[in-house]
C-alpha positions in Angstrom: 105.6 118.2 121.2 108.6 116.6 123.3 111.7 116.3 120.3 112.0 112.9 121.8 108.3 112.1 121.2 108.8 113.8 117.7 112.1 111.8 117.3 110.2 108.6 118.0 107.7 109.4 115.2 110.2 110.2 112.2 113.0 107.3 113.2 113.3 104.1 111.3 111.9 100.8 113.0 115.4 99.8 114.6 115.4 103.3 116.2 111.3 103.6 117.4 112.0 99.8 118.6 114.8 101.4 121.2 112.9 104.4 121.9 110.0 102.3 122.7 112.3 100.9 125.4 112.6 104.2 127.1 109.0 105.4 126.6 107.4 102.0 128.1 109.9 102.5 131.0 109.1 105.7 131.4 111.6 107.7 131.0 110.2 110.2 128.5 107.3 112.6 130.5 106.0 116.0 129.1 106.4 117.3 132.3 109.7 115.5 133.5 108.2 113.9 136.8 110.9 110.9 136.5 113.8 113.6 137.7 116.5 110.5 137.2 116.4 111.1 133.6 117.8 115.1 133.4 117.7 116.2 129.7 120.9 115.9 129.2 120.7 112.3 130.3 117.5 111.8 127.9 119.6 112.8 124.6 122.0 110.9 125.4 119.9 107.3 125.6 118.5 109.0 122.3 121.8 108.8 120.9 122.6 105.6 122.0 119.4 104.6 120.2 120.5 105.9 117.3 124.2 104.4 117.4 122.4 101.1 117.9 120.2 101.9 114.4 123.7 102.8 112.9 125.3 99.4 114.2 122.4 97.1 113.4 122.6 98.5 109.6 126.3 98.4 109.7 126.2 94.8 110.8 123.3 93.3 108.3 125.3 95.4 105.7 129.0 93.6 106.4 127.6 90.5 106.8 129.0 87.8 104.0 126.5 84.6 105.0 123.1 86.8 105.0 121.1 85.7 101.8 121.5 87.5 98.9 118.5 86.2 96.9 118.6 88.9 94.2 122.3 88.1 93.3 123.7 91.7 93.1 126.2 91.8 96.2 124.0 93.8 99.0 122.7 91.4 101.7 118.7 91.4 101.5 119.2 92.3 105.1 120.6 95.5 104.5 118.8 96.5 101.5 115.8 96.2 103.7 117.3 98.4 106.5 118.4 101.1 103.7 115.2 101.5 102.8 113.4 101.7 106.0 115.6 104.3 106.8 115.8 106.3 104.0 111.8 105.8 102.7 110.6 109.6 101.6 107.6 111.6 102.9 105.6 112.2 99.4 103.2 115.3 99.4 100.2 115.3 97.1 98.1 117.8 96.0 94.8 117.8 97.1 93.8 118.8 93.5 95.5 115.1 93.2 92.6 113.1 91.1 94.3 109.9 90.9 96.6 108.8 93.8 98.7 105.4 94.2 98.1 101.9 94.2 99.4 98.9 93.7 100.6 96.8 90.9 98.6 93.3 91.9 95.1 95.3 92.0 95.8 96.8 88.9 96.3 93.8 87.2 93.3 92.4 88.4 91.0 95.8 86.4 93.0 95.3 83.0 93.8 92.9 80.0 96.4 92.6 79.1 97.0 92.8 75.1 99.2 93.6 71.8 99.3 95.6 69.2 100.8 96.3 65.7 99.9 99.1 64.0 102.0 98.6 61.2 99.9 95.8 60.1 96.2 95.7 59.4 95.6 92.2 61.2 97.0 93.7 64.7 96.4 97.3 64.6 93.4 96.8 67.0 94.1 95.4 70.3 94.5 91.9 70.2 93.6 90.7 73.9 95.5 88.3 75.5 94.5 87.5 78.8 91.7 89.3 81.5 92.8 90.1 84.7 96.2 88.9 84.5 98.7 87.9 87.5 102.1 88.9 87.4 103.2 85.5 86.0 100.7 85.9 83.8 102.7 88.9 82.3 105.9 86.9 81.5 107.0 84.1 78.9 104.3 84.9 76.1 105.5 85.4 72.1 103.6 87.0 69.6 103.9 86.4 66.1 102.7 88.8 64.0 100.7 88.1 61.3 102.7 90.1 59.1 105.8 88.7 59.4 108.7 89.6 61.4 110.3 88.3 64.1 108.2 87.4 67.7 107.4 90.2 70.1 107.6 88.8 73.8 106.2 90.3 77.2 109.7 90.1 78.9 112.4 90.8 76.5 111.0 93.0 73.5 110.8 97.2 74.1 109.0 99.1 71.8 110.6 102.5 71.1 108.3 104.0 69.6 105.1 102.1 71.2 103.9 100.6 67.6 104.2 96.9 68.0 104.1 96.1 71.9 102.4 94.2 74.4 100.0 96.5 76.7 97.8 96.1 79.5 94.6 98.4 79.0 93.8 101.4 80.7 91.2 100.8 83.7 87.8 102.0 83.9 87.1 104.7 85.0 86.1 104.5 88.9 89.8 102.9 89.4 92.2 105.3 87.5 91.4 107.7 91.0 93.6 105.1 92.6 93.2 103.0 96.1 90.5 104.0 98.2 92.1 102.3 101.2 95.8 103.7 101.5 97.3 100.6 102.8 97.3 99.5 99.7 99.8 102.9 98.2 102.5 100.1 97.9 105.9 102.2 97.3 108.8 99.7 95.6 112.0 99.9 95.9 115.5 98.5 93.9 118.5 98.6 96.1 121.3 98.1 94.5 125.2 98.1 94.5 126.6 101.9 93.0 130.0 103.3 91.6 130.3 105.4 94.5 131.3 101.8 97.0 127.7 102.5 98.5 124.4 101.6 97.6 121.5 103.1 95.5 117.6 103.3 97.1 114.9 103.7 94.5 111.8 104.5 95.4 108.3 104.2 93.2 105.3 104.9 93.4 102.6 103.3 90.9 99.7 105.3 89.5 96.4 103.6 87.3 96.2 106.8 85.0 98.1 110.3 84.5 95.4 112.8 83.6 97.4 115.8 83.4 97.7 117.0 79.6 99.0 114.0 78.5 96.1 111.7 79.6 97.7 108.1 79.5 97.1 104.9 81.3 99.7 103.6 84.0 102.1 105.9 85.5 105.3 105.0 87.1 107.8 107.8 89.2 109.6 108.0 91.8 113.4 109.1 93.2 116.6 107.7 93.8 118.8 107.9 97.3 122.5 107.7 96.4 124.2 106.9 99.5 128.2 106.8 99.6 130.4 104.2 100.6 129.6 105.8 104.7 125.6 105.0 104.0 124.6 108.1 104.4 123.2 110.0 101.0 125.6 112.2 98.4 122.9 113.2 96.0 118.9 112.5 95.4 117.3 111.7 91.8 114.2 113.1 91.1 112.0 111.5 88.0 110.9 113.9 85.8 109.0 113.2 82.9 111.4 113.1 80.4 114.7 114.1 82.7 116.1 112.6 85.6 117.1 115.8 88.3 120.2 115.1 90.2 120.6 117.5 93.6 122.9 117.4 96.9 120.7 116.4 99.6 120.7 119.6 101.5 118.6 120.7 98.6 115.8 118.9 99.9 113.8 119.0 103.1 114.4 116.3 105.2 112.7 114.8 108.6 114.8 112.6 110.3 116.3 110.6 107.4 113.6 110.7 105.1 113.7 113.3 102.5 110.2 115.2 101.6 109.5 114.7 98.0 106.3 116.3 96.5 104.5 114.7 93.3 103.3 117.1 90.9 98.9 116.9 91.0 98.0 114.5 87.6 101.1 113.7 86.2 103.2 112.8 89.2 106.5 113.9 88.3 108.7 114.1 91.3 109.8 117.4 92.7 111.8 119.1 95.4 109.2 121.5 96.4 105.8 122.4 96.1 106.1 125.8 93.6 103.8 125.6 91.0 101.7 122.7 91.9 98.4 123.6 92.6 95.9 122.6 94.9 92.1 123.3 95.9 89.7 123.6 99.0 92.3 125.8 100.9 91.1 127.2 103.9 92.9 130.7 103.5 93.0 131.2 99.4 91.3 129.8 96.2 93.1 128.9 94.2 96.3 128.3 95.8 99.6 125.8 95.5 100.4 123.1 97.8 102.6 124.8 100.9 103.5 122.5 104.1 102.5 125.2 106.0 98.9 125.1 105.2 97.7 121.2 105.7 94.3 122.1 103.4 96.8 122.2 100.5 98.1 118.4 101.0 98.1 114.9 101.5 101.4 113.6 103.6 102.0 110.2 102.8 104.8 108.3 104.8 106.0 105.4 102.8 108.1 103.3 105.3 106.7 100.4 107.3 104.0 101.5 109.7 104.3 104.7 107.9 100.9 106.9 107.6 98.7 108.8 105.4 97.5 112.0 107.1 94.6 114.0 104.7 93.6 117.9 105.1 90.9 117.2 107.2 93.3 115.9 110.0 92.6 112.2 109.3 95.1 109.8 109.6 95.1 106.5 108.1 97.6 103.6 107.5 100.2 103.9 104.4 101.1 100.8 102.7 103.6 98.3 102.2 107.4 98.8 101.1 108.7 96.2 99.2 111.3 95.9 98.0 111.4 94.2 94.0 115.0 93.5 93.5 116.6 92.9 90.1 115.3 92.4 87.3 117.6 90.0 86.9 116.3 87.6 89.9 112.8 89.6 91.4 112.3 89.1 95.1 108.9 88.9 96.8 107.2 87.5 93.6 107.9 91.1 91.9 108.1 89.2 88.5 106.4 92.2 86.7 109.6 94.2 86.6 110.1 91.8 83.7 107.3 92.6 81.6 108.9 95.0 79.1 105.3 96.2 77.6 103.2 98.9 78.7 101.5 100.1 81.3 98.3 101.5 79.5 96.5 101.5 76.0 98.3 102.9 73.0 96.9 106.4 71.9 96.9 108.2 69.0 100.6 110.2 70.0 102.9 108.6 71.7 102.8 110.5 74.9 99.2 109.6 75.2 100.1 106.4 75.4 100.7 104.1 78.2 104.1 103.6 79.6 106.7 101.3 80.7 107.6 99.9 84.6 110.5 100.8 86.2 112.7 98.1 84.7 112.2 99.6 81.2 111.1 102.9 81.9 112.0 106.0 79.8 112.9 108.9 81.4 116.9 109.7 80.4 117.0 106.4 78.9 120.2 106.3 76.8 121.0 106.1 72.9 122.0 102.2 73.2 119.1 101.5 74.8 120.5 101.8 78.5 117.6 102.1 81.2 119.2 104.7 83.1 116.1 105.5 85.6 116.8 101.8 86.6 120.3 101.4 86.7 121.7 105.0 87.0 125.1 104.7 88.5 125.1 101.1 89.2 128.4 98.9 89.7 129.2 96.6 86.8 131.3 94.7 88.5 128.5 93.1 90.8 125.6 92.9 88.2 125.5 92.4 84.8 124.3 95.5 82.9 123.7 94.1 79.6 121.0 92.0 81.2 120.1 94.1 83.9 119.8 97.8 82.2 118.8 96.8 78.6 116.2 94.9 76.5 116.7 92.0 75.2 115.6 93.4 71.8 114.8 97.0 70.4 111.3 96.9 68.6 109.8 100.1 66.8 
């Protein structure tokens, strides 16, 4: 394929938008019949294209009258940019058994519930409300009936998952995920970082992790540290109990989207594909996922207009990237990133039991309570990390 044409498929919108320009005009030809456009000539309008990307981010990102409707310094503008840009290429096994979804049709398949199993009255689930909306998740206070102090929805964290609100794990036909991959939303916090730059998270949503730790709801994803100059200094990977911190030319990259892969049934994020295996390969059986055999994967493109393309060749449209904001002030109606219960039923051990959204999430979280996969690095001059990185109260 002409680099231009394949430069045209991996560039963020600003960037396809000007090489749309040149390819409607005509410029661009396999065969170079429009001779007024020399290949040297050609790179350079790419380039130009490019520089205009650069200095439509640069000026959405200086600007100090663009709203700002999650409060946190970083015009909405440029956040949105960002993560454009930066949005990864995910690789799933095709032994994958439960791919994304989204959190609105989740919540539509659960109940959502609470728990104490410290006390006889509440140690079965105690439903609260059936198919809730995200509103539905917020603002609710449960006193238990043996004593102690109200547990609320968006506030309270359990540490140890005994007295907690939950939202049940799906039937089974829905823990496989979305049928129709416009609706693998990927959600993203942008946010100021100590480094003068700004921070890109990126996370996927799962209805059920059946690797050995079956649970309900399953949260992961990465982080794209970008320096003061916008351009990345280190990538987060989620693992499931450790957050991975490597230099970006420890990853693969296309353009300026890193390639992340998620590991088949638990969906821990990782830099390549060694050791996750996959099934129905055309040239081995069994075998592990490897870019250079497309039986082994599912390529899923998470930035607007992005695509899903399967083993068989088929390509299909990926879903939406939204961006949530803080949890401190949710854009888009993202008001679940302020439910602080789980994300599936409790179990009988604690890592078969559901867990926790990105705004209370576990992974590296620290000893006072500190959300680290949400606020890793973040300035504390722009937000308020008391509110923003912590629960309101510490429950057992």
């Amino acid at each position: 394929m002409h680099r231009a044409l394949v430069a045209a498929r991996y560039a963020t919108p600003v960037l396809r938008g000007a090489l749309a320009v040149l390819l409607l005009g005509g410029c661009l030809s396999e065969r170079g019949t429009h001779a007024a456009f020399a290949r040297g000539e050609l790179l350079a309008k790419l380039a130009d294209a490019s520089a205009m990307s650069d200095a439509v981010i640069a000026s959405a990102c200086a600007s100090t009258s663009s709203e700002d409707d999650d409060h946190d310094g970083v015009p909405d503008a440029c956040e949105a940019l960002l993560a454009d840009r930066f949005a990864p290429v995910v690789i799933h096994s095709t032994d994958e058994s439960n791919y994304p979804t989204n959190v609105d049709d989740f919540l539509g398949e659960t109940v959502l519930a609470f728990r104490d199993d410290g006390c006889d009255a509440a140690s079965e689930a105690v439903p609260v409300k059936e198919a809730p909306t995200q509103q539905d998740l917020l603002r609710r206070s449960f006193p238990s009936p043996c004593g102690g102090a109200p547990v609320t929805s968006d506030g309270s964290r359990s540490l140890g998952k005994h007295r907690t609100y939950f939202l049940s794990d799906v039937r089974e036909p829905v823990r496989g995920g979305s049928v129709d991959t416009r609706a693998w939303t990927t959600y993203v916090h942008a946010y100021p970082n100590d480094r003068g730059g700004v921070t890109l998270q990126y996370w996927r949503f799962y209805a059920f992790n059946d690797a050995l730790n079956d649970h309900g709801g399953d949260w992961e994803g990465l982080h794209v540290v970008l320096g003061r100059d916008r351009a990345p200094v280190s990538v987060r990977l989620l693992g499931h109990s450790a957050i991975r911190e490597l230099a970006p030319r420890e990853l693969a990259w296309e353009g300026t989207h890193p390639v992340v892969y998620s590991e088949g049934g638990g969906h821990a994020t990782r830099a390549s594909g060694e050791g996750i295996v996959a099934r129905d390969c055309v040239d081995s059986e069994p075998c592990m996922v490897d870019l250079d055999d497309p039986s082994s994967f599912v390529r899923q493109e998470t930035w607007a207009g992005g695509h899903v393309t399967w083993p068989d060749g088929q390509v299909t449209h990926g879903g939406a990237l939204v961006n949530m904001g803080e949890k401190s002030a949710p854009l888009h109606g993202q008001v679940f990133l302020r439910y602080s219960g789980l994300w599936g039923s409790p179990g009988v051990f604690y890592m078969t039991s559901g867990y926790w959204g990105p705004a209370y999430n576990e992974t590296s979280m620290g000893d006072d309570g500190f959300i680290t996969a949400w606020c890793d690095g973040i300035d504390g001059g722009k937000l308020d990390v008391q509110r923003e990185c912590k629960a309101v109260k510490r429950e057992r």
